[in-house]
C-alpha positions in Angstrom: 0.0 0.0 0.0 2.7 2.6 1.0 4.8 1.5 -1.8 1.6 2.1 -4.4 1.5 6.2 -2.5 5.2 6.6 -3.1 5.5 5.4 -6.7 3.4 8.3 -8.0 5.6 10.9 -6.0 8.6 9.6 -6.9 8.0 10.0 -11.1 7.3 13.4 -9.8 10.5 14.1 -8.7 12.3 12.4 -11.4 10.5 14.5 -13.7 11.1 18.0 -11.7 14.7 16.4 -11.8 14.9 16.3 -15.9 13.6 20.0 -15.6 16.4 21.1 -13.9 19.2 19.3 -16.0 19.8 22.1 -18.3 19.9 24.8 -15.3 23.1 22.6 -13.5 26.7 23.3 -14.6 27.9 21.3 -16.8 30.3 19.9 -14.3 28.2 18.8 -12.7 26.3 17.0 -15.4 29.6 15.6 -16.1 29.9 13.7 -12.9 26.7 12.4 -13.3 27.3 11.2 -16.8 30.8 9.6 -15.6 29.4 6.1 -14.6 26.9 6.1 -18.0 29.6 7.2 -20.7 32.8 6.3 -21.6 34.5 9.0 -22.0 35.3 11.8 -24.8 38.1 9.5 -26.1 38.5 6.3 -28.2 40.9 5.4 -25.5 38.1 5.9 -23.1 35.7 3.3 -24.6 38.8 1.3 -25.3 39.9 1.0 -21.4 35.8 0.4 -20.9 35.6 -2.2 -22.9 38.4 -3.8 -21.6 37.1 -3.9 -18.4 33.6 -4.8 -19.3 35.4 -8.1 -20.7 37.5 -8.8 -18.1 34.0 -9.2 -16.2 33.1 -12.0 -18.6 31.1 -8.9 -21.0 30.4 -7.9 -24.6 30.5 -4.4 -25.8 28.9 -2.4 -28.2 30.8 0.9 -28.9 28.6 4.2 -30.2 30.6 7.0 -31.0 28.5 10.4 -30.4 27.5 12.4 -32.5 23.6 12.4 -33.5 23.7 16.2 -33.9 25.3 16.5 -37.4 24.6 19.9 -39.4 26.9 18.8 -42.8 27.8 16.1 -44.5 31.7 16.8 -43.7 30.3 16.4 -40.0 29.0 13.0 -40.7 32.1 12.0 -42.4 34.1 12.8 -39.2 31.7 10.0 -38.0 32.8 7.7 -40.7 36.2 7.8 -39.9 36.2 7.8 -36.4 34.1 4.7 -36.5 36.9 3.0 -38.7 39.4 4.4 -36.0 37.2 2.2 -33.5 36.9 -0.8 -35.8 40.9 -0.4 -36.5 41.3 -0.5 -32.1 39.1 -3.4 -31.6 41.3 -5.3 -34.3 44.2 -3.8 -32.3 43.4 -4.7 -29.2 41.5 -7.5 -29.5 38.5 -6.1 -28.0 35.0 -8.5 -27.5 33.1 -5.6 -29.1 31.2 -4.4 -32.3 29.6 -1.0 -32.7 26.1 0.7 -32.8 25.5 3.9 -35.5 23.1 6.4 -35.5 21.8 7.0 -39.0 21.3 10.5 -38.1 25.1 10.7 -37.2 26.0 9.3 -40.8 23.3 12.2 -42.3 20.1 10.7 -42.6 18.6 14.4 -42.1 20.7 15.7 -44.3 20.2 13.1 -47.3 19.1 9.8 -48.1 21.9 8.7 -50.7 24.6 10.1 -48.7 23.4 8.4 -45.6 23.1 5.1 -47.1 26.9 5.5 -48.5 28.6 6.3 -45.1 26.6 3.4 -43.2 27.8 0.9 -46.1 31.5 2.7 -45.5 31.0 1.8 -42.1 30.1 -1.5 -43.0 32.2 -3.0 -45.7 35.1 -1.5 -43.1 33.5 -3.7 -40.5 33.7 -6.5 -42.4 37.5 -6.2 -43.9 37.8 -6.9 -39.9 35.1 -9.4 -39.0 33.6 -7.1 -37.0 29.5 -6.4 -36.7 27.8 -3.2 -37.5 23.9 -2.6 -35.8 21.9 0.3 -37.1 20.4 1.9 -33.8 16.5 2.9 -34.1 15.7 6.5 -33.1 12.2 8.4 -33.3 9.1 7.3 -35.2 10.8 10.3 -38.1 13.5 7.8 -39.0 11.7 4.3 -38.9 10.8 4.0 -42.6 14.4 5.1 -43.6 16.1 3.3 -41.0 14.3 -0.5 -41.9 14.2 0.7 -45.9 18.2 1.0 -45.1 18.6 -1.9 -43.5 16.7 -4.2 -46.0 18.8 -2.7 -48.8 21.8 -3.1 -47.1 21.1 -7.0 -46.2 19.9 -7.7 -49.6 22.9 -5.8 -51.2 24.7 -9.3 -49.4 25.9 -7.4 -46.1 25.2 -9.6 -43.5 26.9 -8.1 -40.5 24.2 -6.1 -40.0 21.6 -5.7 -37.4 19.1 -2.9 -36.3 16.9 -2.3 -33.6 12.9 -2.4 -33.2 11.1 -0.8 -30.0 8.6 -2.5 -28.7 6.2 0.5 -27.2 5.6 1.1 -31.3 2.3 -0.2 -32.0 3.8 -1.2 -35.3 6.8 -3.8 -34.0 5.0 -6.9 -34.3 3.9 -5.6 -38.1 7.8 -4.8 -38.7 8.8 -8.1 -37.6 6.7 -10.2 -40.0 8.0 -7.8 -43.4 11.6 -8.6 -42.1 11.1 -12.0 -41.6 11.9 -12.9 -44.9 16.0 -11.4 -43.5 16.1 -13.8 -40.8 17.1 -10.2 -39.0 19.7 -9.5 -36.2 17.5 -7.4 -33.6 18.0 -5.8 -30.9 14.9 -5.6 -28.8 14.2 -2.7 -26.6 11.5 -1.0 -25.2 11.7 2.4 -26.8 12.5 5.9 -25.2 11.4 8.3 -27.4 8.6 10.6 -26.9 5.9 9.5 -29.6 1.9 10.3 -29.4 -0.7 7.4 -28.7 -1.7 6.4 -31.6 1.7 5.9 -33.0 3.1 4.0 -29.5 1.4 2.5 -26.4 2.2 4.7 -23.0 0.5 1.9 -20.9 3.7 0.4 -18.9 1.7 -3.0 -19.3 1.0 -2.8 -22.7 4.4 -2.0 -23.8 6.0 -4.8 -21.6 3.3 -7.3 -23.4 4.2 -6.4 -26.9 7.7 -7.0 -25.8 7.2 -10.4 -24.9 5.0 -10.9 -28.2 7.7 -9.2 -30.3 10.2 -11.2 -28.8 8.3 -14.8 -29.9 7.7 -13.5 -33.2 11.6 -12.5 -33.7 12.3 -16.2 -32.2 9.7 -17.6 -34.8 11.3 -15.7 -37.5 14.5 -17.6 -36.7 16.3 -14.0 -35.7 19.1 -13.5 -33.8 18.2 -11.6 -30.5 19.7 -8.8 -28.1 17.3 -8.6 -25.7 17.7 -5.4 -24.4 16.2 -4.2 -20.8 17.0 -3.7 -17.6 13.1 -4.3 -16.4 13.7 -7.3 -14.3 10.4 -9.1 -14.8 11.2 -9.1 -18.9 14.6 -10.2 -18.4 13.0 -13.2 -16.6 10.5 -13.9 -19.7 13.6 -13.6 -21.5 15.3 -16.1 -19.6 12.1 -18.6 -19.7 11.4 -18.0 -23.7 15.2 -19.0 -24.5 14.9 -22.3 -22.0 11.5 -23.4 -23.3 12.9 -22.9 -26.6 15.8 -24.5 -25.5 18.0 -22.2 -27.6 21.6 -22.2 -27.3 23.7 -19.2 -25.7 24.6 -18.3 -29.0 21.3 -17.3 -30.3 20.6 -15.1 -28.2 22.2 -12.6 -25.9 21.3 -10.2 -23.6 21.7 -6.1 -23.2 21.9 -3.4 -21.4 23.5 0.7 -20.7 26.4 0.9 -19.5 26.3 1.8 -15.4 22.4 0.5 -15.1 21.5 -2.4 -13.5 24.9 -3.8 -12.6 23.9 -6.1 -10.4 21.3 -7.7 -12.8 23.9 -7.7 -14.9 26.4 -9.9 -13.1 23.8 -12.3 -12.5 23.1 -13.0 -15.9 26.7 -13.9 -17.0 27.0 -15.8 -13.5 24.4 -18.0 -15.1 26.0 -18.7 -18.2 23.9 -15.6 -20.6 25.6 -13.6 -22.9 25.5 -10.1 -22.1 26.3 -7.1 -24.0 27.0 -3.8 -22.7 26.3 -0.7 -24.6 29.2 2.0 -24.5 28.9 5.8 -25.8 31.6 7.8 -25.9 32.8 11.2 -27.7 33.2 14.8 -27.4 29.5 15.2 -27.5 28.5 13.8 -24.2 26.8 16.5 -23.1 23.8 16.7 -25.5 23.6 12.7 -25.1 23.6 13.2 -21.3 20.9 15.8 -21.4 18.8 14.1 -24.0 18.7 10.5 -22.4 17.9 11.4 -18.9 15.1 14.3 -20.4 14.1 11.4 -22.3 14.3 9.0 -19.4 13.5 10.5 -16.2 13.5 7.2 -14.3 17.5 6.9 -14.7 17.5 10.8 -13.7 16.1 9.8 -10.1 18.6 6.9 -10.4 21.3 9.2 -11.0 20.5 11.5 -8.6 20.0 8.9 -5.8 23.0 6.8 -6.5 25.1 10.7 -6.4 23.3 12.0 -3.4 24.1 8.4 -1.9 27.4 9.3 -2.7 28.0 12.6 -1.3 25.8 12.1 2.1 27.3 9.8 4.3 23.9 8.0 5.5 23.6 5.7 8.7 22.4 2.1 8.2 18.7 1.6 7.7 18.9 5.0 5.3 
């Protein structure tokens, strides 16, 4: 009963949070970020990655940069992708990468879009390395599947995307992709989108998860189940055992810094797990963006830092 009071207050106080991001010095905001990105370096996500396998964890590098204005700006994005691809190689880093079609110019043009992401990809490939196609708002979802059809039927198959299951459209996406036998990562959806185009029930969207996650299984895809809602990771965990799937058809996913102890029980019981890792000079925007578009992880963040600075007493 008192937890059913408290829930309402607290989304009220994550959302007064988000409304105060922009006022608090950027310093600030920085320390936040800290445990969520990287870094503003490759060697950043490098050392990240590093660790993240040490702890038995996958990586998937995104270089940031969604807020492009020219196409020499998204070619800056090319190449500093193949300067990631080139470190993993290096390295030997468990890792591939996630773009943002936006990054590569999908504002700015079609055509030129669609010629940076196969740059990105055929570079990818010279490595043996995996390239997924992130999902962003309901303005790029034609584009971003046309893309990725072409792509895959143009004979690039290290190539993924992502599909969000609040879009009321997800299950219909599946079925005219399951001629691809697609590599998807399944998430929830963060974006901002009016009802008719996504559900805002936090039932609904959690039940066309698990629906959109049997239809991907029954199109014979490949998986990332992405979350860090306990109660879907567990239908995760019970579709892949009644399906009796092998670890390697499946894997899970989740932001770097959330959920780590979820995390480390996943890989403690033999899943795959792969960790999603930002990094770049534009870490701000990103920062400000995800938790205004998030404001659950802004309470998070705010709690774990206050938890942090305030020496509570046991039984806090």
């Amino acid at each position: 009963m008192l937890g059913t009071r408290i829930a309402p207050l607290v989304a009220i106080l994550d959302r007064a949070i988000v409304r105060l991001l922009p006022a608090v010095p950027q310093p600030l905001v920085e320390r936040l970020a800290q445990r969520y990105i990287a870094g503003p370096e490759l060697k950043d996500a490098r050392e990240t990655v590093r660790r993240l396998n040490r702890d038995g964890k996958m990586a998937t590098i995104d270089v940031l940069g969604e807020e492009i204005t020219s196409e020499a700006d998204a070619a800056a994005i090319v190449r500093a992708y193949q300067d990631v691809f080139a470190d993993i190689e290096h390295c030997g880093l468990d890792s591939n990468v996630s773009v943002k079609l936006t990054a590569l110019g999908l504002k700015l043009d079609y055509d030129v879009c669609r010629a940076n992401l196969e740059s990105v990809v055929r570079d990818a490939a010279t490595r043996g390395n995996f390239v997924r196609i992130d999902m962003e708002d309901s303005s790029c979802t034609d584009d971003t599947l046309r893309l990725y059809r072409e792509l895959r039927e143009a004979g690039h198959d290290n190539l993924g995307v992502v599909l969000q299951a609040y879009l009321r459209r997800t299950v219909d996406d599946i079925h005219r992709l399951a001629d691809l036998k697609p590599n998807v990562r399944l998430c929830k959806g963060i974006y901002v989108e009016p009802p008719e185009i996504a559900f805002r029930d936090f039932e609904a969207v959690r039940a066309n998860f698990v629906q959109a996650l049997r239809e991907l299984f029954d199109a014979g895809a490949y998986v990332g189940i992405a979350t860090h809602d306990e109660w879907l990771v567990d239908e995760g965990r019970r579709t892949v055992s009644e399906r009796r799937l092998e670890t390697s058809e499946y894997e899970f996913q989740m932001l770097l810094g959330v959920r780590e102890d979820l995390g480390r029980r996943l890989v403690a019981d033999g899943h795959r797990l792969r960790i999603y890792v930002p990094f770049g000079r534009h870490w701000y925007a990103y920062s400000l963006r995800r938790l205004q578009e998030n404001p659950k992880i802004a309470g998070y963040i705010a709690a774990d830092t206050l938890g942090r600075v305030i020496p509570f007493r046991n039984g806090r």
